[in-house]
C-alpha positions in Angstrom: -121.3 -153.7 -90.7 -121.5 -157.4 -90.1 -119.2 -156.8 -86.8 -121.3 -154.2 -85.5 -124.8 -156.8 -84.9 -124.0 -157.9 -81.5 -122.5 -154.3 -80.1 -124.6 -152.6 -77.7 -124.0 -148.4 -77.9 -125.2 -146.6 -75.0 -126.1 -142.7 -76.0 -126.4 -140.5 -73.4 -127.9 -137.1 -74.9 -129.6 -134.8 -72.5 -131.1 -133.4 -76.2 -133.9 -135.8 -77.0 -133.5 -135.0 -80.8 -130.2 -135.3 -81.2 -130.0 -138.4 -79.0 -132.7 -139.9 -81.1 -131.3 -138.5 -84.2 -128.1 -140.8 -83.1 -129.1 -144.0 -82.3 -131.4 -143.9 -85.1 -128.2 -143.7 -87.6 -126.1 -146.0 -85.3 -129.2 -148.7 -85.5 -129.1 -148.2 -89.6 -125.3 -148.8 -89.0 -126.6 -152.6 -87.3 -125.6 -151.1 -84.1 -127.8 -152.2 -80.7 -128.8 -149.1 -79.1 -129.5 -147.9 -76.1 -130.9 -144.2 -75.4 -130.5 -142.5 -72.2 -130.8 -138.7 -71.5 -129.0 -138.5 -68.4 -125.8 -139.8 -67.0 -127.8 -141.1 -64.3 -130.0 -143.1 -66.6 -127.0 -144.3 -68.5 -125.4 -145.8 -65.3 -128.2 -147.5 -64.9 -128.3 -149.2 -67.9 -124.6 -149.7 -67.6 -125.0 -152.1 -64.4 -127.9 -153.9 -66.1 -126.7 -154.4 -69.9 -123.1 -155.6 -71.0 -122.5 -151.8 -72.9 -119.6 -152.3 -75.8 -119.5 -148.4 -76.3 -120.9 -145.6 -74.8 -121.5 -142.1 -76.4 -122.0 -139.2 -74.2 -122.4 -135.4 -73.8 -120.5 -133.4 -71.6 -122.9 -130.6 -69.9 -125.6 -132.5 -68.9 -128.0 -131.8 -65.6 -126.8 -133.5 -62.8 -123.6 -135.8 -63.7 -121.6 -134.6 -66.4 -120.2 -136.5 -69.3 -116.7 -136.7 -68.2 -118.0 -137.8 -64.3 -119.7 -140.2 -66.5 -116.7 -141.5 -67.9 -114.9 -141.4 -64.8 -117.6 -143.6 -62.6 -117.2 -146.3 -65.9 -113.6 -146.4 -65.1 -114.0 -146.9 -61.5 -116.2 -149.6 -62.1 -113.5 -151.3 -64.0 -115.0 -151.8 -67.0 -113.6 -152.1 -70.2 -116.3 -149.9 -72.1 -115.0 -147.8 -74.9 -116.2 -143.9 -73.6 -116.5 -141.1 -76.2 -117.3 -137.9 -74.7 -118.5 -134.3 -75.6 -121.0 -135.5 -79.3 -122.0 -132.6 -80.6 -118.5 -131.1 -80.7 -116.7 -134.5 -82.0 -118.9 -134.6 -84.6 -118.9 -131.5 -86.0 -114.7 -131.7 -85.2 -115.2 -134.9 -88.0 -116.7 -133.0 -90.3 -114.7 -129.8 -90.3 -111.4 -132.0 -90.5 -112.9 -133.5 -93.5 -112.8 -130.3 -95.2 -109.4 -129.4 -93.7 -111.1 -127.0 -91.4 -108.1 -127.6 -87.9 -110.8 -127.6 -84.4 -109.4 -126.9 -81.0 -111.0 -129.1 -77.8 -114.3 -127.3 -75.6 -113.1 -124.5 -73.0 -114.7 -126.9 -70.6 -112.0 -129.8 -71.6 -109.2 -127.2 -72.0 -109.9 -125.8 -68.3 -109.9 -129.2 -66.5 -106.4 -128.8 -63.6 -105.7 -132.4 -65.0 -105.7 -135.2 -67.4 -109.1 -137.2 -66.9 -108.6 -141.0 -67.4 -111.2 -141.5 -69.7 -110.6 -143.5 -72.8 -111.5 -140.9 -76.0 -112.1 -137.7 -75.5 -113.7 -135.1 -78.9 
C-alpha cells in the first residue's frame, strides 16, 4: 500500500453510490481519488490533474466509457484506462469462485478492436 500514496485514480461512475462507494475503498487502499460522474467531468480533471489510473463505466450519458478511453489515448497519455466497473468487478469475483464470465454485449458488438489499454 506504501506504493499506492502518491497515485491519483480518477473514477468516473455516472452512479453516485457506486462511484462513491469506490473511491471510498480505493482511499482506504491509500489511493488519491478523484470522483467524476461523467466522462465529460473526467476529461476535465484529466487536462488539469496528472491522473495515474482511471476507472470508468461504459454507458454513461453523453460520452461513453470506451470514447472516454479513446479521447485519453489521443491525447497521448500514458494513463492506465479500465473500462466497464460494475461488470469487471463482479467478473473478479465470480472467477474467484470459478464461476467463467463472458465480456458486455456492448464490447462483444463493437466492428473493431478499440485501443484502449484494459478492458473488463
Amino acid at each position: 500500500m506504501k506504493d499506492n500514496v502518491n497515485k491519483l485514480v480518477l473514477v468516473v461512475e455516472d452512479n453516485i453510490q457506486y462511484g462513491q462507494m469506490l473511491a471510498e475503498a480505493l482511499s482506504n487502499y491509500k489511493y488519491s481519488t478523484r470522483l467524476e460522474f461523467s466522462a465529460t467531468g473526467g476529461l476535465d480533471i484529466i487536462r488539469r490533474e496528472k491522473v495515474d489510473i482511471v476507472l470508468t463505466d461504459v454507458d454513461m450519458p453523453g460520452i461513453s466509457g470506451i470514447d472516454l478511453a479513446q479521447h485519453i489515448m489521443e491525447m497521448y497519455l500514458e494513463i492506465f484506462t479500465l473500462i466497464s466497473l460494475k461488470e469487471f468487478i463482479l467478473s473478479f469475483a465470480l472467477r474467484l469462485f470459478g464461476v467463467k464470465t463472458k465480456p458486455s454485449e456492448k464490447l462483444k458488438s463493437m466492428s473493431s478492436p478499440q485501443p484502449v489499454q484494459a478492458v473488463a
